[in-house]
TORTI-684032 format. One line per 8 residues: number of its first residue (from 1); for each residue x negated, y, z of C-alpha. Coordinates in Angstrom, 3 decimals, decimal comma. Example, Ala and Ser with C-alpha at 12.3 -4.5 7.8 and 13.67 -1.06 7.14 Angstrom:
<nodes>
1 = -12,300/-4,500/7,800 ~ -13,670/-1,060/7,140
</nodes>
This chain:
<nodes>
1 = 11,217/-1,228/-62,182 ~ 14,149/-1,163/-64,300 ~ 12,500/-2,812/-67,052 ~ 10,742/-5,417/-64,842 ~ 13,981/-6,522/-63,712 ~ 15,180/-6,858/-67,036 ~ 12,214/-9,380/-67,705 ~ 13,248/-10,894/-64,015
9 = 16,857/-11,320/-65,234 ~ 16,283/-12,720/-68,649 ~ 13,689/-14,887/-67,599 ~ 16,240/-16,314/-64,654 ~ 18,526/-16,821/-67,747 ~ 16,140/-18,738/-69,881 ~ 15,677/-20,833/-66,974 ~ 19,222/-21,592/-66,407
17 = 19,729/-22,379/-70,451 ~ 16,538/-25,039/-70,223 ~ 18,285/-26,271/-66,982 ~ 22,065/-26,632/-68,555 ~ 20,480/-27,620/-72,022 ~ 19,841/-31,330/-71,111 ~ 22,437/-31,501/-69,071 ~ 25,008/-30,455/-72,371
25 = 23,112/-32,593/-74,676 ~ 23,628/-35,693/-72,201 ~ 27,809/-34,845/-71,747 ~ 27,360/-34,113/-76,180 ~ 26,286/-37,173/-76,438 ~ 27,750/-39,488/-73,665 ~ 30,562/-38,364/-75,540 ~ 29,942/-39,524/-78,928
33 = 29,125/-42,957/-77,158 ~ 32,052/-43,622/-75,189 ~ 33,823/-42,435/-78,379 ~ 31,777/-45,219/-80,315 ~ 32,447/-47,901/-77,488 ~ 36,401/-47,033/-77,721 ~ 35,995/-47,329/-81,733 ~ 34,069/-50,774/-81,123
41 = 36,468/-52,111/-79,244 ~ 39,280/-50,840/-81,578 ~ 37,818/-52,706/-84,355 ~ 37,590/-55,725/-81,710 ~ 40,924/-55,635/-80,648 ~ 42,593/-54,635/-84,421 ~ 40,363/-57,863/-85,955 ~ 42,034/-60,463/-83,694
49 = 45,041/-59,124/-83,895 ~ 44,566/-59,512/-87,877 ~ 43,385/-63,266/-87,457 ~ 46,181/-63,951/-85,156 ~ 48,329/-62,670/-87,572 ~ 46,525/-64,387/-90,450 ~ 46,664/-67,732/-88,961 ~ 50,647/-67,241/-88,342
57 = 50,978/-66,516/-92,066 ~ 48,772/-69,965/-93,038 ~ 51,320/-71,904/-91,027 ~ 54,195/-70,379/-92,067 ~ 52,704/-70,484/-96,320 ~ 51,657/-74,375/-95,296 ~ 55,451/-74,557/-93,733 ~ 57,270/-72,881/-97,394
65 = 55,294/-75,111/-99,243 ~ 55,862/-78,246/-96,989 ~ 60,005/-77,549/-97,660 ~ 59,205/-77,605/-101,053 ~ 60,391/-81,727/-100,653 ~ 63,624/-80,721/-100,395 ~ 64,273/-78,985/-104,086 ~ 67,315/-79,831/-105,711
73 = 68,865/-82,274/-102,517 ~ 72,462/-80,775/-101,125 ~ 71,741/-79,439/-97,345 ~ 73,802/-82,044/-96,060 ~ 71,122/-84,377/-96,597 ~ 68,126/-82,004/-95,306 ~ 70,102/-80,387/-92,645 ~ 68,545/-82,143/-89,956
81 = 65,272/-82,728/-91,681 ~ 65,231/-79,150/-91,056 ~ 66,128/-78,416/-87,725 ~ 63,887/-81,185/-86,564 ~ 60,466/-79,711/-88,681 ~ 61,852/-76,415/-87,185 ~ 61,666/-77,378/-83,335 ~ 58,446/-79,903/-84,076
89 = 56,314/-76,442/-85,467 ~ 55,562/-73,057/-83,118 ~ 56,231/-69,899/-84,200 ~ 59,543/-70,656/-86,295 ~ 62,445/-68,693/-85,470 ~ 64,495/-70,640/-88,415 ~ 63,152/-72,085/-91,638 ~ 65,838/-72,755/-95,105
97 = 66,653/-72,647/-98,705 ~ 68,307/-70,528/-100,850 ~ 69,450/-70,765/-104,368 ~ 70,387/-67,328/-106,305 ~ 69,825/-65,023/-103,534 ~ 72,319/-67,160/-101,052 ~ 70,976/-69,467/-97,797 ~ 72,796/-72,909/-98,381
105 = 70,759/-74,243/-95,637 ~ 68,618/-73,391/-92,800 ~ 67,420/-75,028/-89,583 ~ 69,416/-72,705/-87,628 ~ 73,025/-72,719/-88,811 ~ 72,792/-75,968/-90,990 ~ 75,149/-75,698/-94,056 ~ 76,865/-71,979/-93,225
113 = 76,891/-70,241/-95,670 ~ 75,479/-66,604/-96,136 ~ 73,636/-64,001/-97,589 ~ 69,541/-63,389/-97,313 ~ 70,180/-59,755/-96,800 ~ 72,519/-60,483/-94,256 ~ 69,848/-62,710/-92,345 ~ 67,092/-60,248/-92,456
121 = 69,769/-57,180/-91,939 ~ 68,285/-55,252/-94,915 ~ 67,954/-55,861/-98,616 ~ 65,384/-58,086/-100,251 ~ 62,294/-56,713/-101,850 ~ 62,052/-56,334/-105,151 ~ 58,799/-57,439/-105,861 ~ 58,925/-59,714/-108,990
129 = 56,967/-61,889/-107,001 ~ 56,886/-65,741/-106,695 ~ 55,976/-65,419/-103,569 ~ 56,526/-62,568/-101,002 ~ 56,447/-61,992/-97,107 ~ 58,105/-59,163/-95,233 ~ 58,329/-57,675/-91,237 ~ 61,508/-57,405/-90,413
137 = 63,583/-55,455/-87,241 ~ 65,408/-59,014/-86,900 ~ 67,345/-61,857/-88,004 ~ 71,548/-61,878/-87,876 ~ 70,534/-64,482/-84,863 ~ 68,018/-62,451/-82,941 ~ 68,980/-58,864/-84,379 ~ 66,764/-57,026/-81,376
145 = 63,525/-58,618/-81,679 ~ 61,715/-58,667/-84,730 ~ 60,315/-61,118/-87,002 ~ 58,559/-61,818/-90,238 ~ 59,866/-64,141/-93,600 ~ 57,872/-65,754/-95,694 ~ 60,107/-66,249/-99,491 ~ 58,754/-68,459/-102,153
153 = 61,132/-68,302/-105,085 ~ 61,514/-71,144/-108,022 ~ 61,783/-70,436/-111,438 ~ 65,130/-72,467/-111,536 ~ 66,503/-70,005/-108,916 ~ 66,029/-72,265/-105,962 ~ 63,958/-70,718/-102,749 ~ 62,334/-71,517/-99,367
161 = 61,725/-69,301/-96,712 ~ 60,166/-69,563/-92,995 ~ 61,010/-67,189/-90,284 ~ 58,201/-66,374/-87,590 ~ 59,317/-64,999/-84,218 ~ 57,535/-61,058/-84,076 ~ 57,308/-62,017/-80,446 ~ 54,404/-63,859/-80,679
169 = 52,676/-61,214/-82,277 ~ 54,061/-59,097/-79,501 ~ 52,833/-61,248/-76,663 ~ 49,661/-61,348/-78,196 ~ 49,422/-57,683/-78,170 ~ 50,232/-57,535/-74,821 ~ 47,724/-59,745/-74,119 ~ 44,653/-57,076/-75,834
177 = 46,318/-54,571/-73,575 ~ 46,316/-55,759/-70,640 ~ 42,506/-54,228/-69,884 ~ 43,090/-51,473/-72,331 ~ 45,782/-48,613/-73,158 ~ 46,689/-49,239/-76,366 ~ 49,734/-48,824/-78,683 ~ 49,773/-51,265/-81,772
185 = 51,574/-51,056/-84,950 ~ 51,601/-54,019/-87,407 ~ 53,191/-53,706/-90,781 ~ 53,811/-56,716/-93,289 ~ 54,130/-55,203/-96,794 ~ 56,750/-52,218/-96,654 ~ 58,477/-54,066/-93,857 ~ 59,418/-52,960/-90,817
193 = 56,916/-52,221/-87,223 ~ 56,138/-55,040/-85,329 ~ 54,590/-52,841/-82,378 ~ 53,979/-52,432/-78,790 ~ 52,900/-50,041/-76,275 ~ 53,851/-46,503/-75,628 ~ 53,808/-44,555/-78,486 ~ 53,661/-41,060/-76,588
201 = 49,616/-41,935/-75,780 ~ 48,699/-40,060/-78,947 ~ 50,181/-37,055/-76,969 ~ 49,102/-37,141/-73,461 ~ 45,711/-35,945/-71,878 ~ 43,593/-33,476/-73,227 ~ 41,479/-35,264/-75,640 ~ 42,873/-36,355/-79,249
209 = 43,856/-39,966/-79,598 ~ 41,967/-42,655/-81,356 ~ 43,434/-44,006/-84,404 ~ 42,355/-47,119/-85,697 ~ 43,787/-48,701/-88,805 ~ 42,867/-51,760/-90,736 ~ 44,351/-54,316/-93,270 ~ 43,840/-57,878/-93,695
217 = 41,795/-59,097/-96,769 ~ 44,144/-62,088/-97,147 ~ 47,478/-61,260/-96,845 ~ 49,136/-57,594/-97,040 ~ 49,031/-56,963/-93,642 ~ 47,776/-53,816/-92,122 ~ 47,660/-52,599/-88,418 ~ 47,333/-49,336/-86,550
225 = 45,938/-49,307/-83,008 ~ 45,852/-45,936/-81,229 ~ 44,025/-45,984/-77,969 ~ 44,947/-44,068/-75,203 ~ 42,960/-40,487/-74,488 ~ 42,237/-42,177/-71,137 ~ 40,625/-45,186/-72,937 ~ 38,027/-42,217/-74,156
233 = 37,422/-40,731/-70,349 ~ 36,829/-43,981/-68,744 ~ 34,289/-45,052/-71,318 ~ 32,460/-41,645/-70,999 ~ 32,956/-42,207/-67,205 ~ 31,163/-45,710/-67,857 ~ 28,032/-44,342/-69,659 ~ 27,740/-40,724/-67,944
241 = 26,807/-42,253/-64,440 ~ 23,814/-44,081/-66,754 ~ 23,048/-41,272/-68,557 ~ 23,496/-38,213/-66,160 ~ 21,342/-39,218/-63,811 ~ 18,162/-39,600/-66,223 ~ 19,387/-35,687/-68,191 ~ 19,510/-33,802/-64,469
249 = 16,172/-35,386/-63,751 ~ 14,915/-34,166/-67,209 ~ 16,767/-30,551/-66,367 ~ 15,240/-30,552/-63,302 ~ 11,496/-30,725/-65,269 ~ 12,309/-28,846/-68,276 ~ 13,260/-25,758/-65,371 ~ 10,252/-26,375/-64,085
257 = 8,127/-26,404/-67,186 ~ 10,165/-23,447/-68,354 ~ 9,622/-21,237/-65,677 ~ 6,174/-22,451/-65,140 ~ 5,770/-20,836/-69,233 ~ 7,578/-17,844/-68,534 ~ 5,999/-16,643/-65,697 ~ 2,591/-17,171/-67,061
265 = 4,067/-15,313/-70,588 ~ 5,327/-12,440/-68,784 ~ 3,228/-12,250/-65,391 ~ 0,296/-12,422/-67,794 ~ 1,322/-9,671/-69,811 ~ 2,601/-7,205/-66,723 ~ -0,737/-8,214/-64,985 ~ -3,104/-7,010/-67,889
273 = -0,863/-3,490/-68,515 ~ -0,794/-3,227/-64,984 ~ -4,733/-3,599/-64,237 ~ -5,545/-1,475/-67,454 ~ -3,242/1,408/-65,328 ~ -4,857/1,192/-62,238 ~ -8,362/0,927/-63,351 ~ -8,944/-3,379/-62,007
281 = -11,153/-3,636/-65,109 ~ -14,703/-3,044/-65,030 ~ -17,651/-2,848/-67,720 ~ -20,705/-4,837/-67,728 ~ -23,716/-4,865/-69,110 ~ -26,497/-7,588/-70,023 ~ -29,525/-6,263/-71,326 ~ -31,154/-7,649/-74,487
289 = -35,363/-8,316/-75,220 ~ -36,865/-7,648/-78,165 ~ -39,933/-9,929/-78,421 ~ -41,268/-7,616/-81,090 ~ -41,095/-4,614/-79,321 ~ -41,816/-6,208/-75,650 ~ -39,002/-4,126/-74,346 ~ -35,331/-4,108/-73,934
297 = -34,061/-2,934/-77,129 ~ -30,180/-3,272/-76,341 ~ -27,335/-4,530/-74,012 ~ -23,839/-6,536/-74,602 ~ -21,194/-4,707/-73,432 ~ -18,965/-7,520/-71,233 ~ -15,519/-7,270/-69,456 ~ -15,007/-7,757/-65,744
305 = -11,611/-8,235/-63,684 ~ -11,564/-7,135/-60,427 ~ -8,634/-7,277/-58,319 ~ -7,535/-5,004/-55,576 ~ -8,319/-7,995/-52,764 ~ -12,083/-8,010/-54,343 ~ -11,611/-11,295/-55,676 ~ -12,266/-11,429/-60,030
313 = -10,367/-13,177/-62,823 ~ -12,560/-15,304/-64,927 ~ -13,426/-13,733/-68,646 ~ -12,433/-16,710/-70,398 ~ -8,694/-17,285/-68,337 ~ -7,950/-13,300/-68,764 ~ -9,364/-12,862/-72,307 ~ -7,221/-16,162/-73,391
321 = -4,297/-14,788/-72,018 ~ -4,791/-11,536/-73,391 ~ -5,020/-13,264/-76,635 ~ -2,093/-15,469/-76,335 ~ 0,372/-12,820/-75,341 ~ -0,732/-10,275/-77,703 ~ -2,765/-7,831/-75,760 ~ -6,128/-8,140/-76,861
329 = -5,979/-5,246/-78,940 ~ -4,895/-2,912/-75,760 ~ -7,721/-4,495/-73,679 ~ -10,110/-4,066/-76,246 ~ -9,459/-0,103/-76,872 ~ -9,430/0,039/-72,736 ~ -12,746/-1,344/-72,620 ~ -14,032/1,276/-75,795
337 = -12,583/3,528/-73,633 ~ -14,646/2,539/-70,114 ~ -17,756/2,059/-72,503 ~ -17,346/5,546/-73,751 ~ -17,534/6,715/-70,395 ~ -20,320/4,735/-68,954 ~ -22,708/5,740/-71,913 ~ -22,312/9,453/-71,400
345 = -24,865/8,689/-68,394 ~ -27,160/6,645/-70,289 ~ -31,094/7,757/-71,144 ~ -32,069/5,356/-73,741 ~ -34,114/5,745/-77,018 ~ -32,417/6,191/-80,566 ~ -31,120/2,874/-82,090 ~ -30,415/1,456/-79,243
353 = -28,228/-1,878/-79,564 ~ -24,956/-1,653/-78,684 ~ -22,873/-5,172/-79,080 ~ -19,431/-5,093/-78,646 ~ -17,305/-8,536/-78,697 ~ -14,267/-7,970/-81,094 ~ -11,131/-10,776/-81,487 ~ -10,087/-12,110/-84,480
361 = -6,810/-10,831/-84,066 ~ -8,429/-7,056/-83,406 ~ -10,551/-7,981/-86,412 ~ -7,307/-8,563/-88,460 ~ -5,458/-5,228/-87,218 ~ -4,749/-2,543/-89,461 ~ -6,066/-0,460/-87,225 ~ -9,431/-1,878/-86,718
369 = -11,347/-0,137/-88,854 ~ -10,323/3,330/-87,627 ~ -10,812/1,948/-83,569 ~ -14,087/1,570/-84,165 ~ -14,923/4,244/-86,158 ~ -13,046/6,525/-83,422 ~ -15,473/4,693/-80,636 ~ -18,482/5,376/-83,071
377 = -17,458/8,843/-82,992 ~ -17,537/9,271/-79,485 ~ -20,908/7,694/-78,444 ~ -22,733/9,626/-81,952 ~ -25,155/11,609/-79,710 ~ -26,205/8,660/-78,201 ~ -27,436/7,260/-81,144 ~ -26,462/3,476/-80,888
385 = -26,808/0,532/-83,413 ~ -23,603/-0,452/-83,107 ~ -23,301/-4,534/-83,287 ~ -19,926/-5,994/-83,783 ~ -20,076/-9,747/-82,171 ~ -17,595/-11,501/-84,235 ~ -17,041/-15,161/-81,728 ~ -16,792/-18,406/-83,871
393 = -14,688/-19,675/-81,615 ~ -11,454/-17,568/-83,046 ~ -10,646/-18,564/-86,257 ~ -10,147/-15,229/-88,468 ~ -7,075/-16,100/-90,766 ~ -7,490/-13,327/-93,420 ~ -11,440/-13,719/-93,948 ~ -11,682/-11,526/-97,481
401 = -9,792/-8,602/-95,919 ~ -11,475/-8,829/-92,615 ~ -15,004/-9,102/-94,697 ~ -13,794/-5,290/-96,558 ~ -13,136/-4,106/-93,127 ~ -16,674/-4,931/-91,452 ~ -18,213/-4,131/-94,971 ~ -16,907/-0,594/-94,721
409 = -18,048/-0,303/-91,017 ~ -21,513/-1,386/-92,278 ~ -21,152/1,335/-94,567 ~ -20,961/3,745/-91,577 ~ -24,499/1,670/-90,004 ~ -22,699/-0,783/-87,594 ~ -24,300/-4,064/-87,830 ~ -22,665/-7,780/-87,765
417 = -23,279/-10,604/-85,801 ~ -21,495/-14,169/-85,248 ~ -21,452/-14,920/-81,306 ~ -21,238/-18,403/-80,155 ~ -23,003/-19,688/-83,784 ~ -22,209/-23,465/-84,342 ~ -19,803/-24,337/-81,475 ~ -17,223/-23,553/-83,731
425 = -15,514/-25,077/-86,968 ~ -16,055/-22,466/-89,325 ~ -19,677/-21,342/-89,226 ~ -20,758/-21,758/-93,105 ~ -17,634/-20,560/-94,064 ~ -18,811/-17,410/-92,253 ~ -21,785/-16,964/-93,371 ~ -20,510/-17,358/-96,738
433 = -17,239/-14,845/-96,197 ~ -19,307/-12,083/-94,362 ~ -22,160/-9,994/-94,859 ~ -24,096/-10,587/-91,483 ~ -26,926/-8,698/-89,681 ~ -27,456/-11,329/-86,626 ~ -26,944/-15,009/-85,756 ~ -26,249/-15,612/-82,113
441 = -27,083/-19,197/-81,244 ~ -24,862/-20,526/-78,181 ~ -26,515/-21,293/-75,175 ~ -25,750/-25,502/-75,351 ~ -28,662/-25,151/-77,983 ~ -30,767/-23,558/-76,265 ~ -29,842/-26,078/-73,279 ~ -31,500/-28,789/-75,041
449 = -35,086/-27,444/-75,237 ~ -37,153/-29,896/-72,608 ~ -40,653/-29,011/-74,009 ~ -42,474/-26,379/-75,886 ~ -43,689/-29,517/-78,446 ~ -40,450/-31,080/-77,972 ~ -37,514/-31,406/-81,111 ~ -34,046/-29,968/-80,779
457 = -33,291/-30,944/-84,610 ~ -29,468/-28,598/-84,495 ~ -31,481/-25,532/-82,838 ~ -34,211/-25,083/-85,397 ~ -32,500/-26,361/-87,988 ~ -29,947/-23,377/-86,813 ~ -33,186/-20,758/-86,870 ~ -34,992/-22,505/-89,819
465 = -31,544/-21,286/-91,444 ~ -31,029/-17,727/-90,213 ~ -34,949/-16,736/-91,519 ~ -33,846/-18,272/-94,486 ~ -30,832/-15,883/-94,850 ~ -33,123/-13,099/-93,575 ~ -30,753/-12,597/-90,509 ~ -32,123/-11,991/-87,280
473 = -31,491/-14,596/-84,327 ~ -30,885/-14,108/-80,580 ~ -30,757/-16,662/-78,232 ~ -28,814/-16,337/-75,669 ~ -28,403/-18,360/-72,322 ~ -31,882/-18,076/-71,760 ~ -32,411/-19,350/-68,143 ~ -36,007/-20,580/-68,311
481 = -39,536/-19,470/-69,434 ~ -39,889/-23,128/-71,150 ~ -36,904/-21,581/-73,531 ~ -37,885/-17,782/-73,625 ~ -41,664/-19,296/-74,958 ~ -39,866/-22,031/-77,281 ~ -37,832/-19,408/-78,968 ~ -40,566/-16,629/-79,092
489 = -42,950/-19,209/-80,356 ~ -39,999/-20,382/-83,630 ~ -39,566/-16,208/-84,222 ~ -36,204/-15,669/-82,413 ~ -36,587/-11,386/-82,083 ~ -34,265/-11,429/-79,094 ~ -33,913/-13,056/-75,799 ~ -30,427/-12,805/-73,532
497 = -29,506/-14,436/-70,324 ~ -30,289/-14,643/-67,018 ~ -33,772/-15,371/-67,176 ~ -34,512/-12,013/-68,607 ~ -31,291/-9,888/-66,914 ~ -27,930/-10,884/-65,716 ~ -25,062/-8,741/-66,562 ~ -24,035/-5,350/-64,354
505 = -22,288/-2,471/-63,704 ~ -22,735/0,800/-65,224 ~ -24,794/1,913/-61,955 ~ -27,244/-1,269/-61,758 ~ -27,859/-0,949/-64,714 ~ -29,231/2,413/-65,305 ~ -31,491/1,658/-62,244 ~ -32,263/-1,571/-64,203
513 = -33,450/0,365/-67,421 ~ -35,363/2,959/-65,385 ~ -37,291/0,937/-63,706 ~ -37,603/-2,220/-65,716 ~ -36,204/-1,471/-68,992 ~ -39,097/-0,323/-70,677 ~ -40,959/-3,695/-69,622 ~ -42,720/-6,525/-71,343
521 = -41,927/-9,776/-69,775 ~ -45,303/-11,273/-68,681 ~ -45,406/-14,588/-67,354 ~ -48,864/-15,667/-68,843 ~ -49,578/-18,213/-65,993 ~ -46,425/-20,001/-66,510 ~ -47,006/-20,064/-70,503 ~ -50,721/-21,363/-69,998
529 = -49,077/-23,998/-67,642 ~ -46,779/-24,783/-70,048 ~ -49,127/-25,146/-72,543 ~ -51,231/-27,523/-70,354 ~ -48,461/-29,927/-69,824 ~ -47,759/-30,256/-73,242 ~ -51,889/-30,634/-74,254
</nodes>
């Protein structure tokens, strides 16, 4: 019990894992999408902030090289020129000239003198540069609100410079953020931060900000958008109530698909150790006619279910499962076992067949050869010919060390036959891989015979090829005495299937073999009938 609940409990826990598995994947990867939607609109939201920016630097380059008119006139003469273009254009805080590093005139304060240093509250670059522009914390008229200044200097020491208001740039920010959390951060050259937005976003929540940075191709401008971690959890909030929905569905199946696996894998198992225990498994017997010696000459030792409520599991569903989870080398030995005990009962002549159907992964055990020799052992005073069915439905992986095995169990007299011949896809190779004693042609052959004159080109081509080989053929399936007559009349030595016996128990069939056993099957009128027809 202890170890059954084990199985219980670990099975209940790969059941849970299927069920949370889709269900992790979806949140994994709602969550690289809402990160990619964030990113997208990033990139959206940096790249018109860059063209905004870009056409604000064209007008205020067009504006430099507009004032260019005005080299070498005194500013009384362009003073009002000046503050005129300066209202007439947007963006311009103030627009001027400047000869050796000193304004002489600007739109804003006419002819006052003053320094450029003291108008932009920091020293000029030092760039070497004809032309330069710089983001500035503000201008001696606006010191709290910054703004950017475009310089073009002459090589005769003469200058012109524009002056655009940061809050433009500001405003437009605000505008991007007024559907999204954002805190921007635009940089001309080394200047100073032209930004907006709270820049404690990149702290709060649980998730690590976004950081988004990007320069302009153009002009050296470069900006730095970080979204908020709350931009991140309402796009995942967006996509998870699409995505959710469809992963529990899929959890939902997988469970079921899961569990529907694992109960088969380990009720399968349990069921077959725990019928093996308590004795649910039964042998049967089909007897086999020898057309040469008009008798039976042997019987094919089959497996039988039989559960407590009476009712049977099929051979093929129980012997596949047996198969698939490894136990068809237990069931095997247990049926060696109920064989063993059967026979001791058994009054038949020396050389009597004994066929016993062996998997390919039994075939393929190490301890194959010394099973069957260990069986062999046990039944000696009976005297069997041992037959070892070999089905060509199983495909037998390692065919030159399986063909060593079977040739050392010949060695000891066992014979070898291939069950099931031709339904398969490895017959030839078989017959080339293995030294074989019997062909067994499947029953869908045999099926096909209509008339004793009649053709069925795969079935004698299939016994046209086993006398060829000098291997003996049974045919089994036999449910008619139009196909017991075809087969006797193309040399097939031995007849199976219902027509001649059905399978049975150990007791029915020792009454079987005492009182019919010994038999020839006579059914003359039928043959002459038969042979009427077909004159």
């Amino acid at each position: 019990m202890p170890r059954l609940k084990h199985k219980q409990d670990y099975a209940r826990l790969i059941i849970v894992i299927a069920g949370l598995l889709p269900l992790l994947i979806g949140i994994f990867f709602t969550g690289i999408d809402a990160r990619h939607t964030v990113q997208q609109q990033q990139i959206n939201a940096a790249s018109t902030l860059l063209s905004q920016a870009e056409r604000m630097s064209d007008s205020a380059w067009d504006m430099v090289t507009k004032l260019r008119q005005f080299q070498h006139q005194p500013c009384q003469k362009i003073a009002g020129q000046l503050q005129r273009i300066g209202a007439l254009n947007a963006y311009f805080r103030t627009i001027g000239k400047v000869e050796q590093g000193k304004i002489v005139c600007s739109s804003a304060f006419g002819s006052a003198p003053g320094e450029l240093k003291e108008m932009i509250m920091r020293d000029p670059p030092v760039t070497g540069k004809a032309w330069w522009s710089l983001s500035i914390a503000g201008t001696s008229g606006v010191p709290d609100r910054p703004a950017v200044i475009f310089m073009r200097q002459l090589p005769d020491g003469e200058g012109f410079w524009s002056v655009i208001d940061g809050q433009y740039l500001i405003d437009f920010m605000r505008a991007i953020s007024s559907t999204h959390l954002y805190y921007f951060r635009m940089v001309f050259s080394d200047g100073a931060p032209i930004s907006f937005g709270d820049p404690q976003i990149a702290t709060s929540g649980w998730f690590e900000p976004m950081v988004y940075q990007a320069a302009s191709s153009r002009y050296p401008i470069s900006v730095t958008l970080v979204a908020s971690p709350a931009e991140l959890i309402a796009a995942w909030r967006q996509v998870i109530f699409i995505i959710m929905p469809m992963a529990a569905i899929f959890s939902v199946v997988l469970m079921l698909v899961v569990a529907n696996w694992l109960q088969r894998r380990l009720s399968w198992r349990d069921e077959i150790r725990r019928a093996i225990t308590s004795g649910q498994f039964r042998a049967h017997y089909q007897p086999v006619y020898d057309n040469r010696l008009q008798r039976c000459s042997g019987a094919e030792v089959l497996l039988r279910w039989v559960t407590p409520d009476g009712n049977g599991v099929r051979p093929d569903i129980f012997i596949g499962a047996a198969e698939a989870e490894g136990m068809i080398v237990p069931l095997t030995r247990h049926l060696l076992d109920l064989v063993v005990k059967d026979v001791q009962s058994w009054q038949v002549v020396p050389q009597f067949h004994l066929a016993i159907n062996v998997a390919a992964d039994h075939l393929q055990h190490p301890e194959f050869v010394s099973d069957m020799l260990h069986f062999a052992e046990r039944v000696k005073h009976k005297q069997f010919l041992i037959t070892l069915e070999l089905t060509e439905r199983s495909l037998i992986q390692e065919g030159h060390e399986v063909a060593r095995k079977l040739d050392r169990l010949r060695g000891y007299g066992m014979k070898v036959a291939i069950d099931d011949f031709g339904t398969g896809h490895c017959s030839l190779s078989y017959l080339q891989t293995f030294t074989l004693d019997y062909l067994k042609i499947d029953r869908g052959f045999i099926n096909a015979i209509e008339s004793l004159e009649g053709r069925t080109p795969v079935l004698d081509a299939i016994i046209q090829l086993s006398h060829q080989l000098e291997l003996k053929v049974l045919g089994e399936g036999v449910e008619s005495a139009l196909q017991f007559h075809y087969l006797q009349r193309r040399g097939v030595v031995f007849i199976q299937g219902y027509y001649y016996a059905r399978p049975m128990g150990n007791a029915a069939l020792i009454a079987w073999l005492t009182e019919q056993g010994m038999q020839p099957v006579e059914d003359t009128s039928t043959l002459q009938a038969l042979q009427g027809i077909s004159a």
